[in-house]
C-alpha positions in Angstrom: -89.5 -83.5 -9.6 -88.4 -82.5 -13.2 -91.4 -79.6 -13.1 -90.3 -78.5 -9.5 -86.8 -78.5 -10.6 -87.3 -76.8 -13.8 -89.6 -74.2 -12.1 -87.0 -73.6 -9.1 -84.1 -73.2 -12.1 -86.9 -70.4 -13.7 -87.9 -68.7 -10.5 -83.5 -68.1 -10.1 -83.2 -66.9 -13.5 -86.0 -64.1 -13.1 -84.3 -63.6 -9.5 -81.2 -63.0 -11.2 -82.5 -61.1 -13.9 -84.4 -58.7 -11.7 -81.1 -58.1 -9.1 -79.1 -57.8 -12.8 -82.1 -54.9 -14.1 -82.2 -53.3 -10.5 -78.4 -53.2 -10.3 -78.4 -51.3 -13.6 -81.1 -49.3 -12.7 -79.4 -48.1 -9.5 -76.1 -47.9 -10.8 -76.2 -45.6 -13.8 -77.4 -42.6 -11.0 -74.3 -43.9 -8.8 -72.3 -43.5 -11.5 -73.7 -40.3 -13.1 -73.1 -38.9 -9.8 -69.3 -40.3 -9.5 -68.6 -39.3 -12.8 -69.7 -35.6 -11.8 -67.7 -35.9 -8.4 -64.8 -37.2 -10.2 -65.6 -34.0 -12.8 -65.6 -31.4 -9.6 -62.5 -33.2 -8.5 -60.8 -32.6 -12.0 -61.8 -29.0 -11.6 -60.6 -28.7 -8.2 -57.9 -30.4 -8.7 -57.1 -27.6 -11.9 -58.1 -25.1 -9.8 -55.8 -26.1 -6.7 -53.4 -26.6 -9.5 -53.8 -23.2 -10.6 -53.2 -21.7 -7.4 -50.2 -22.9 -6.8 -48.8 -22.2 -9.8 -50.5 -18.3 -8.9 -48.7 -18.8 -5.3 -45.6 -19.9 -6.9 -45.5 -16.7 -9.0 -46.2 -14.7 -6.3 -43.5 -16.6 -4.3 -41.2 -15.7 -7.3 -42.0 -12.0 -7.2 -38.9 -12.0 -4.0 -36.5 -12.9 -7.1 -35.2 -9.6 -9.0 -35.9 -9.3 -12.6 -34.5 -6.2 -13.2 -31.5 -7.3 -15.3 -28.0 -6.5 -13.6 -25.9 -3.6 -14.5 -22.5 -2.8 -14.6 -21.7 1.0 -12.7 -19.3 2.2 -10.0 -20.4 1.5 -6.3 -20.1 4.3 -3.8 -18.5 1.6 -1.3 -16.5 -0.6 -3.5 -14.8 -1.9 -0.6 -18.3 -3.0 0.8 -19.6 -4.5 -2.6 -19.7 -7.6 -4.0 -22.0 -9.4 -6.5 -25.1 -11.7 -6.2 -24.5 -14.9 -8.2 -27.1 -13.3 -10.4 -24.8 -10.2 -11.5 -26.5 -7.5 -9.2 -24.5 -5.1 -7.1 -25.2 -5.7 -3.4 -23.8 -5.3 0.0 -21.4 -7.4 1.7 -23.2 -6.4 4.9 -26.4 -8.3 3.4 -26.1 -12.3 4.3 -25.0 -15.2 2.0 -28.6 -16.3 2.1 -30.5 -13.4 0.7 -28.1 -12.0 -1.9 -29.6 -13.1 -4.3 -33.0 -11.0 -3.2 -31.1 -7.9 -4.3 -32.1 -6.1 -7.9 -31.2 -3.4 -9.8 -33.0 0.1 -9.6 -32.9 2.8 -12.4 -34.4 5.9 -11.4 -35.9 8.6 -13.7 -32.4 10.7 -13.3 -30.7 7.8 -14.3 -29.2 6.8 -10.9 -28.3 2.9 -10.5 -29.6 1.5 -7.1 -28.9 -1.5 -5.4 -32.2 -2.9 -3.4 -33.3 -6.0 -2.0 -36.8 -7.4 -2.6 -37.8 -9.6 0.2 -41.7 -11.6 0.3 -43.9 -11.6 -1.9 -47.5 -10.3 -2.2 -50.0 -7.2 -2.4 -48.7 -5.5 0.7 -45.8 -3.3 0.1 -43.7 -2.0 2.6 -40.8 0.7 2.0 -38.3 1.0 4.3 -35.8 3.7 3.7 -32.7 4.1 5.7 -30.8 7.2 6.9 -28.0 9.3 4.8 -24.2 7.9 6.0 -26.1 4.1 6.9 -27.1 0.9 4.6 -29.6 -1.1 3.6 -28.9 -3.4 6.3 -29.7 -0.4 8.5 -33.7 -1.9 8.3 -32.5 -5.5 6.9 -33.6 -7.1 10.2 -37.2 -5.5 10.1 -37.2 -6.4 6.7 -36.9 -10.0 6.8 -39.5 -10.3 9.6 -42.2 -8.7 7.8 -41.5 -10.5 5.1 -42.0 -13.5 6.9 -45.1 -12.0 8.1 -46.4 -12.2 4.4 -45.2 -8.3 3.0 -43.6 -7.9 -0.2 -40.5 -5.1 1.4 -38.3 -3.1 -0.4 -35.0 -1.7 1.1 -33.3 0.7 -1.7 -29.6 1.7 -0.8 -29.4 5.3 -1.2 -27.4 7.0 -4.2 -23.6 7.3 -3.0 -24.4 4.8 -0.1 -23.0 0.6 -0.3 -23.7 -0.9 -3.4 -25.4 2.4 -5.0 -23.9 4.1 -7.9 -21.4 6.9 -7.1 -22.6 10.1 -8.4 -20.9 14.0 -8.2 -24.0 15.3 -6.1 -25.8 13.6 -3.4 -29.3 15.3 -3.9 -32.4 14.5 -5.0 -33.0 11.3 -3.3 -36.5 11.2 -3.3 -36.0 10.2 -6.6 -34.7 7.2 -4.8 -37.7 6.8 -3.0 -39.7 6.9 -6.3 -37.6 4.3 -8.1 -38.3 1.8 -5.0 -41.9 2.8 -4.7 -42.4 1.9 -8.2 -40.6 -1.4 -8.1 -43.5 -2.4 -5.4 -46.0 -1.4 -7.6 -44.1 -3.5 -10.4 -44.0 -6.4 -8.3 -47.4 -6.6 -7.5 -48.1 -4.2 -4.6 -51.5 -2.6 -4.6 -51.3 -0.7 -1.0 -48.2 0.5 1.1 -46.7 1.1 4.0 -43.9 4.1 4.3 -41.2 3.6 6.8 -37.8 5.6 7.4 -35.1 6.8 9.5 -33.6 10.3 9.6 -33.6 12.2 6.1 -35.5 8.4 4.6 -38.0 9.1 6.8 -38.4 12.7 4.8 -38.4 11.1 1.5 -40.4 8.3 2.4 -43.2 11.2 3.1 -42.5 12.9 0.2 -42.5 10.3 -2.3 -45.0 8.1 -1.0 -47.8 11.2 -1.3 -46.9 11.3 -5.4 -47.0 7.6 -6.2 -50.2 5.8 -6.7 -50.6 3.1 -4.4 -52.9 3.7 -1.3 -51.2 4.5 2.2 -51.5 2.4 4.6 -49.5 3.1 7.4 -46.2 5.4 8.4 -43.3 5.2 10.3 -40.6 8.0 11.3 -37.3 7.5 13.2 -36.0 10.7 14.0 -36.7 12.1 10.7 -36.3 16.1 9.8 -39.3 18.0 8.3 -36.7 19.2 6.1 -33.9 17.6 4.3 -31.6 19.0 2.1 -33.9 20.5 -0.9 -37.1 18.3 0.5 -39.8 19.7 2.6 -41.8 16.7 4.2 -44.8 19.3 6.0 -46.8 19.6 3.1 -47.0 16.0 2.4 -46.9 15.2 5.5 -50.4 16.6 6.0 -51.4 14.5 3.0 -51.3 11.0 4.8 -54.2 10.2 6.7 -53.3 6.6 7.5 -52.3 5.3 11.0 -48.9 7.4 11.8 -46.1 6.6 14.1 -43.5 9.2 15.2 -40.4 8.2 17.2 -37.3 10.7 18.1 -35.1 10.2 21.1 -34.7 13.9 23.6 -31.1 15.3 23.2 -30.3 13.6 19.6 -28.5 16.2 17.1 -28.9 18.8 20.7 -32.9 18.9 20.6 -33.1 19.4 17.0 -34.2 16.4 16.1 -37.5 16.2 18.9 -38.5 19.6 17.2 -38.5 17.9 14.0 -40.4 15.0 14.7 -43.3 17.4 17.1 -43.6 19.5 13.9 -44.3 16.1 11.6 -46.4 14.8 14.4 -48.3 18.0 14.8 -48.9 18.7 11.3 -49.8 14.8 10.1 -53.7 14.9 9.6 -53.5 11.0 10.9 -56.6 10.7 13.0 -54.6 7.9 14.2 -51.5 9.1 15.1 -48.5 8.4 18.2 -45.7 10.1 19.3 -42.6 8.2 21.2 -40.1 9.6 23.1 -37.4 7.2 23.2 -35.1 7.5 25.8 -31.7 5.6 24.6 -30.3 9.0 23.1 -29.8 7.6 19.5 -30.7 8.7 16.3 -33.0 7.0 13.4 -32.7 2.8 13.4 -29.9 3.5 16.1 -32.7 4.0 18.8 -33.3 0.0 18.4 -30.5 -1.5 17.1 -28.5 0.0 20.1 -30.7 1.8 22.6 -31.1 -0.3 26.3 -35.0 -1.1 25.0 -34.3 -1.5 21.7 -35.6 -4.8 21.1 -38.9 -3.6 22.6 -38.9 -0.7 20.2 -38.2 -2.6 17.8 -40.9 -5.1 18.4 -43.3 -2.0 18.7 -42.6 -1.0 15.1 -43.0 -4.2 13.7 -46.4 -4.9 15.5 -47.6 -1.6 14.8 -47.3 -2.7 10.5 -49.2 -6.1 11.2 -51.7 -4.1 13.1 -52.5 -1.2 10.9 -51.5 -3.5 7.8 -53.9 -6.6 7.3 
């Protein structure tokens, strides 16, 4: 009885032993392998981490760093300034003052522009002489939505711009936003632009670096003050579209925009007669279709602009 008991007490020590050796056995590859998952969930988890702090930079790239400067508006009675000491104007809502920045350009011009998204896809959109830079500010905030990093400089002597003795050379104006995309991170662009902005959107966007991508024109002139769009016009070979409306500035206008369209070497390329009778962002902020032009334009940069 003592034998069979002491034998039964041995045979339970070996079965204990063997289970104890086994679960050893079969637990250093368990945890060899969840010491490695843990490992790739450390480095994913650093990685994710690092992402989002990328994302939240890129997200920050909407917020001006330009440091504010102090310089007479053109509108005074239209300015007011952002709670971070830019000139801006009081046509732009509460909400996205504090988008707007500061612009230098290389004649020494101070700009006031807002800087809306974030991102590698830059959009210009450059608004017509005697308007604002509210003029595209709807546009603006939809693409940027739409993941594009937009810029909307004011023109010199327009809003919050500085007031200057001569209202020329605003293609430098063009430049000095164009360059503040690249500066935020843009490394492509789409060129946008009513009446005479449409001309200097042309012209500058052929100098600057970044690749074309697309380009729109609202009634625009192939020649604007000392600026000649044809020649650079024939320089963009991205996907073009060219909208005018019959009668505006007494037919004028249509010959303008036929002349850009005929001379663009755009192998894909569209011209729009629109029939409300406006002129530049006036064809869709008040024309009877406006909202479907409008919504044309803004599909036409999400198509051509992935």
């Amino acid at each position: 009885m003592n034998i069979s008991l002491n034998k039964t007490k041995m045979l339970l020590a070996l079965l204990i032993l063997l289970v104890t050796i086994t679960g050893c056995t079969t637990k250093n590859p368990v945890s060899s392998n969840e010491d490695q998952s843990i490992s790739n969930q450390n480095q994913s988890t650093a990685s994710k981490t690092e992402t989002i702090n990328e994302t939240s930079l890129a997200e920050m790239t909407n917020i001006p760093l330009n440091p504010p400067v102090e310089y007479d508006p053109a509108w005074p009675d239209r300015t007011i300034k952002s709670s971070r000491g830019h000139l801006v104007n009081s046509c732009v809502p509460d909400e996205l003052r504090d988008q707007a920045t500061t612009l230098t350009t290389s004649d020494g011009v101070y700009l006031s522009a807002l800087v809306l998204g974030s991102g590698n896809k830059g959009v210009l959109l450059a608004h017509e002489q005697g308007y604002s830079i509210c003029s595209f500010l709807d546009i603006g905030t939809e693409l940027a939505d739409n993941g594009y990093l937009v810029i909307i400089p004011e023109y010199r002597n327009h809003g919050a711009s500085q007031k200057i003795q001569v209202n020329e050379h605003i293609e430098l104006d063009a430049d000095a936003a164009l360059n503040e995309l690249k500066r935020m991170g843009a490394k492509k662009v789409f060129l946008a632009g009513a009446s005479c902005g449409g001309t200097t959107a042309i012209v500058a966007g052929v100098r600057q670096e970044l690749p074309i991508e697309g380009l729109i024109i609202l009634s625009s002139p192939a020649q604007c003050s000392n600026l000649d769009a044809i020649p650079s016009v024939k320089e963009i070979k991205a996907p073009s579209l060219f909208v005018f409306s019959p009668g505006d500035y007494g037919g004028s206008i249509e010959k303008h925009v036929r002349q850009l369209y005929q001379e663009s070497r755009a192998t894909d390329k569209e011209l729009i007669v629109d029939e409300s009778g406006y002129h530049g962002t006036d064809m869709y902020h008040m024309g009877q279709d406006g909202d479907v032009l409008k919504s044309l334009l803004i599909d036409f940069v999400k198509e051509e602009f992935k």
